[in-house]
Structures are given as C-alpha cells and as structure tokens.
BALOBA-1460 file (C-alpha; in Angstrom, 3 decimals):
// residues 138
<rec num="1" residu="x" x="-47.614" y="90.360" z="43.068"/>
<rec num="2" residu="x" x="-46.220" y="87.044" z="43.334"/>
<rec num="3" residu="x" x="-42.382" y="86.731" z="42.589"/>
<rec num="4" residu="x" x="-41.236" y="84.585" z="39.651"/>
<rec num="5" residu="x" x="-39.612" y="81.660" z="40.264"/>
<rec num="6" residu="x" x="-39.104" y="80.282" z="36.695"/>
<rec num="7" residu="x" x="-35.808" y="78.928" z="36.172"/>
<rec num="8" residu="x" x="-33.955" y="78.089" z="32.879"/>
<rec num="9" residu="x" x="-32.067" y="75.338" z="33.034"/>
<rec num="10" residu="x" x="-29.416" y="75.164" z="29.951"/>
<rec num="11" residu="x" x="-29.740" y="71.983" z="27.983"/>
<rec num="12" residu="x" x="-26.564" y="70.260" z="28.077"/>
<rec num="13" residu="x" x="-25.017" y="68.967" z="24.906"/>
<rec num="14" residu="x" x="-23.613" y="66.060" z="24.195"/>
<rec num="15" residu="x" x="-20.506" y="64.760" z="22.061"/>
<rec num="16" residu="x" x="-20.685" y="61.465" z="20.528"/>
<rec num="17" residu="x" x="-19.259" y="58.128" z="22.402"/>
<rec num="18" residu="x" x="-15.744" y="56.835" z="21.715"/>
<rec num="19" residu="x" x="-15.895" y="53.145" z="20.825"/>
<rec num="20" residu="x" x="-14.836" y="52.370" z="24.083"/>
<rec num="21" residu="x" x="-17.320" y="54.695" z="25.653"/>
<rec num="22" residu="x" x="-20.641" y="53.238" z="23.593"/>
<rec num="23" residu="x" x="-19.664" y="49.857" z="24.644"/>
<rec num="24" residu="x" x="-19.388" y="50.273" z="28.608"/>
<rec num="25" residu="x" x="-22.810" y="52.421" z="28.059"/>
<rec num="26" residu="x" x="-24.494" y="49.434" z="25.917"/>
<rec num="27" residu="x" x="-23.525" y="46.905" z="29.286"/>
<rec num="28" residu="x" x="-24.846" y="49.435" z="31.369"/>
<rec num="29" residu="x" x="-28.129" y="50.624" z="29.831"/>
<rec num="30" residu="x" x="-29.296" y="47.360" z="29.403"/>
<rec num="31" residu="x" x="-27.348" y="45.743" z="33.108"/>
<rec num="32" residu="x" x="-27.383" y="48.387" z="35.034"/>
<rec num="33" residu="x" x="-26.888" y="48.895" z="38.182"/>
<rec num="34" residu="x" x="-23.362" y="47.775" z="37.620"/>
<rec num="35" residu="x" x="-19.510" y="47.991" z="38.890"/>
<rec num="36" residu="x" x="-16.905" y="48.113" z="37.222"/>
<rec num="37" residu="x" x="-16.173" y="44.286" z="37.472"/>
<rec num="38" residu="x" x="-18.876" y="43.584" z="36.595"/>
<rec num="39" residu="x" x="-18.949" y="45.687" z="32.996"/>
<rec num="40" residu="x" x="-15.207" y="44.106" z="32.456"/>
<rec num="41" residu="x" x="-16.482" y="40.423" z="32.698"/>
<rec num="42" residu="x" x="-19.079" y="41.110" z="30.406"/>
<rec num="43" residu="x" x="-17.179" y="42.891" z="27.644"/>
<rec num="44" residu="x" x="-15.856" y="40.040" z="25.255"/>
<rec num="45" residu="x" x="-14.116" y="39.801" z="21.887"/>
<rec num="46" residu="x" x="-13.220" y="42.971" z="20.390"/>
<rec num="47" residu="x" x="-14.485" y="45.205" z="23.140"/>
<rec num="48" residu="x" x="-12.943" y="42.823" z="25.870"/>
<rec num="49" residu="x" x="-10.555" y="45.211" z="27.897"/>
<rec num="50" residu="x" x="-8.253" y="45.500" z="31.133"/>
<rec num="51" residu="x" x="-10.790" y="45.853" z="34.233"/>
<rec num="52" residu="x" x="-8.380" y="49.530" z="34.786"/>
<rec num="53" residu="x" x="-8.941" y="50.495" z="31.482"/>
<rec num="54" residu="x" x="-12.642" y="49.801" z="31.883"/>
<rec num="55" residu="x" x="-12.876" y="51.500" z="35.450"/>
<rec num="56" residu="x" x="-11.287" y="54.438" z="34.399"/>
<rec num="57" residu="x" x="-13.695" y="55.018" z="31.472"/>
<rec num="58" residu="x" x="-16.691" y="54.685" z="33.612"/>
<rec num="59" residu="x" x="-14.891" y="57.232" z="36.372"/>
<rec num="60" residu="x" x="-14.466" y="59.402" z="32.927"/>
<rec num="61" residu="x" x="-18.463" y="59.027" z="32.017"/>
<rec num="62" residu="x" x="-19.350" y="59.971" z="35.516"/>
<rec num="63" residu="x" x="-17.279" y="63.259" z="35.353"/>
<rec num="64" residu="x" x="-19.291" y="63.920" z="32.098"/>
<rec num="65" residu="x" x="-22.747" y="62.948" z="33.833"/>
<rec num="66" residu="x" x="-23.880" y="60.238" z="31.828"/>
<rec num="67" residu="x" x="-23.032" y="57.719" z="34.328"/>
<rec num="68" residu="x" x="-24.323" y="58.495" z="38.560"/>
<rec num="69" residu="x" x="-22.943" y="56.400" z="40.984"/>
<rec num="70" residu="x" x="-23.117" y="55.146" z="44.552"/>
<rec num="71" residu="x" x="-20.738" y="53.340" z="46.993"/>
<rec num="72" residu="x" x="-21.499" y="49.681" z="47.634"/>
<rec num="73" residu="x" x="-18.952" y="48.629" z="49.836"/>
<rec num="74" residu="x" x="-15.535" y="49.026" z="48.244"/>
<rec num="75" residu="x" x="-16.987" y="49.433" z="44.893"/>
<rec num="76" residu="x" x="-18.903" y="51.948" z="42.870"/>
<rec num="77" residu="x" x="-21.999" y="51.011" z="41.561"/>
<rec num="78" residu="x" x="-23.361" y="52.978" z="38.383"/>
<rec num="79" residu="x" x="-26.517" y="53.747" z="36.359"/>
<rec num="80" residu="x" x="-26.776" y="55.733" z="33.622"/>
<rec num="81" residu="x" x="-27.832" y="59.259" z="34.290"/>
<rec num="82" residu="x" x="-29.499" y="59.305" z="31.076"/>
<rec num="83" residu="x" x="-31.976" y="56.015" z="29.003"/>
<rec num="84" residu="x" x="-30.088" y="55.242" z="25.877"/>
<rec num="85" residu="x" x="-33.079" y="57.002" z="23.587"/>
<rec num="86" residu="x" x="-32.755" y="60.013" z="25.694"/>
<rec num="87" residu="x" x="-28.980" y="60.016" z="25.183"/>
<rec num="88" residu="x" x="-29.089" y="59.539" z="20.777"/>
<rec num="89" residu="x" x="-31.788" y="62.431" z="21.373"/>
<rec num="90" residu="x" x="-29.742" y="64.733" z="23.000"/>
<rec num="91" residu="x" x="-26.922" y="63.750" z="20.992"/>
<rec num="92" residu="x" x="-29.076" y="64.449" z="17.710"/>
<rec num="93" residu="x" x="-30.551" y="67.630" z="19.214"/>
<rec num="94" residu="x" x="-26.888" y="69.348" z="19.418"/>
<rec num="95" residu="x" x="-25.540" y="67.664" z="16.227"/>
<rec num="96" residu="x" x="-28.899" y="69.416" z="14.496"/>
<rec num="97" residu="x" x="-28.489" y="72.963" z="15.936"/>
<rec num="98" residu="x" x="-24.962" y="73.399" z="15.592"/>
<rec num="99" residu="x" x="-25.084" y="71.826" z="11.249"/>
<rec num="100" residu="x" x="-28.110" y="74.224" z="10.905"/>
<rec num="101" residu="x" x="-26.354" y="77.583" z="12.745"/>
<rec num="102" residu="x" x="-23.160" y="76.752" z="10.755"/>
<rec num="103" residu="x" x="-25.277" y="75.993" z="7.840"/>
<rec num="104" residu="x" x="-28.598" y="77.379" z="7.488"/>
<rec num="105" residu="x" x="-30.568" y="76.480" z="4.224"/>
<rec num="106" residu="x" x="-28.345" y="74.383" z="3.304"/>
<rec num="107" residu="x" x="-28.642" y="72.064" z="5.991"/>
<rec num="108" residu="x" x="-32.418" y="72.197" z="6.044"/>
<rec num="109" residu="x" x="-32.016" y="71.481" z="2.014"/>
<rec num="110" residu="x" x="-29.387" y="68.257" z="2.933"/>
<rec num="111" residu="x" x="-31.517" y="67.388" z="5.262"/>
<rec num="112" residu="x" x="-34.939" y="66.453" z="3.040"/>
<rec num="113" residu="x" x="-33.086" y="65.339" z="0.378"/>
<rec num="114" residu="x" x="-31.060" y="62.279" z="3.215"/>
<rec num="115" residu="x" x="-34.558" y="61.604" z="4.479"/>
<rec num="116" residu="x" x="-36.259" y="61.173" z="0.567"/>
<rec num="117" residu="x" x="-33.047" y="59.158" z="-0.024"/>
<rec num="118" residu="x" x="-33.738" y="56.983" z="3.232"/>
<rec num="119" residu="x" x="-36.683" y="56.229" z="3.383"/>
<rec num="120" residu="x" x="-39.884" y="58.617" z="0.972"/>
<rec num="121" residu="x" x="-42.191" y="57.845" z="4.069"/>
<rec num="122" residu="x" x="-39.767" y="59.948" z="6.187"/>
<rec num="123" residu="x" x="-41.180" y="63.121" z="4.575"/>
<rec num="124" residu="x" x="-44.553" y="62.548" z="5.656"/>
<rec num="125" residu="x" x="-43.425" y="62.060" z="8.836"/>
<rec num="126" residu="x" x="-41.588" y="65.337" z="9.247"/>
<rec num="127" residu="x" x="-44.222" y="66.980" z="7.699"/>
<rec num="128" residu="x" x="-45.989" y="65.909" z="10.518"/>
<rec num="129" residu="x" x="-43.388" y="66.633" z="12.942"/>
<rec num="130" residu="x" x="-43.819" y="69.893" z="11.483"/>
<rec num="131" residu="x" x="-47.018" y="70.401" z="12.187"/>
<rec num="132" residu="x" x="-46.936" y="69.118" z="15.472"/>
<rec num="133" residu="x" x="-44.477" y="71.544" z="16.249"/>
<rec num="134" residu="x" x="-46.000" y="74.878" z="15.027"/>
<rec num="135" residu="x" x="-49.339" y="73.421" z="16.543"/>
<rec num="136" residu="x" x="-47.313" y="73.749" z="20.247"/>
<rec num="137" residu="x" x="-46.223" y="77.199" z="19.842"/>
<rec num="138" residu="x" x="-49.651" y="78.629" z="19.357"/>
C-alpha cells in the first residue's frame, strides 16, 4: 500500500493594511521589483515619507510575508509575495469566517441584505456562487 503523502498546509490569514502599509504595497504591486529608494521617491503628497520610515515598513511586510526579497548589492530588492487580488481575497476570506463563526445567521442575514443594498444583481451572482460551490463538493 502506498504511503500518503498529503499535506495540509494552513491558510494563513491576513489583517488589513495600515495606511502606510497599503501605500508601499500599491508602489510595489504595480513597480515591483523595487528597493526601498526606490518606493520613497515615488511616494508623493500625503503618503510622501522619510526613506527610514519607508524601509522599515517594507523590512516589517517582509517579516509578515507579503513582501520576499533578495540582495542586489547593498540593497534589498522586493516583490510582493502575494498579487494584490490574491491579497483583498485572502483578506476577505478571514474577515468572512471569523464575522460568520462570531455571528452565524446573522451574518449570513447582513450579508444579503449589504449585497441587495449594493448592487440587486449581486444576488444573482451569489446565487450562482452558490451553486458553483455545492456543484464542487459533489
């Protein structure tokens, strides 16, 4: 008999960006690869901030794994670790599970009435989310 090998890898969750955070993630997900310089002379107006202040927030993203890095020459050069829709759907993944295992029914409730509120068409389309979803399981 051949020995299992399966392995379950535990989904990591995410907490939301600080304003700080999303904007050094917006420079790299769309500049990327990028160092630390480089994210500082891009950041202007409101988000425009000390190059220290904005290498120390990307060291602080690596040690959370949504940035990798790799030496290039005296510098570090990063990439994000994760695309920005994979990121918001992680993000909304956790945010989901832990409303509806604090909340149950009520969240599921909350939860149709904010989509009929949003947008009626958003029904159908968990409906067919739905449907898509109990279709995989079989």
């Amino acid at each position: 008999m051949a020995e299992d090998r399966t392995v379950f890898v535990k989904k990591r969750t995410w907490e939301p960006l600080g304003t700080l955070e999303a904007a050094v993630m917006k420079v790299v997900w769309t500049q990327a690869p990028v160092t630390a310089r480089e994210v500082c002379d891009r950041m202007t107006g409101r988000e425009e901030r000390a190059y220290t202040t904005i290498m120390t927030t990307m060291d602080r993203l690596h040690r959370k794994g949504l940035l990798v890095r790799e030496k290039d020459g005296l510098a570090w050069r990063y990439n994000s670790a994760l695309s920005q829709p994979e990121f918001e759907k992680a993000l909304a993944d956790g945010l989901a599970a832990d409303i509806l295992q604090s909340h149950g029914e009520a969240a599921l409730a909350a939860f149709v009435d904010a989509a009929a509120e949003v947008d009626e068409s958003l029904l159908d389309r968990l409906s067919l989310l739905i449907a898509e979803r109990r279709r995989g399981r079989k």
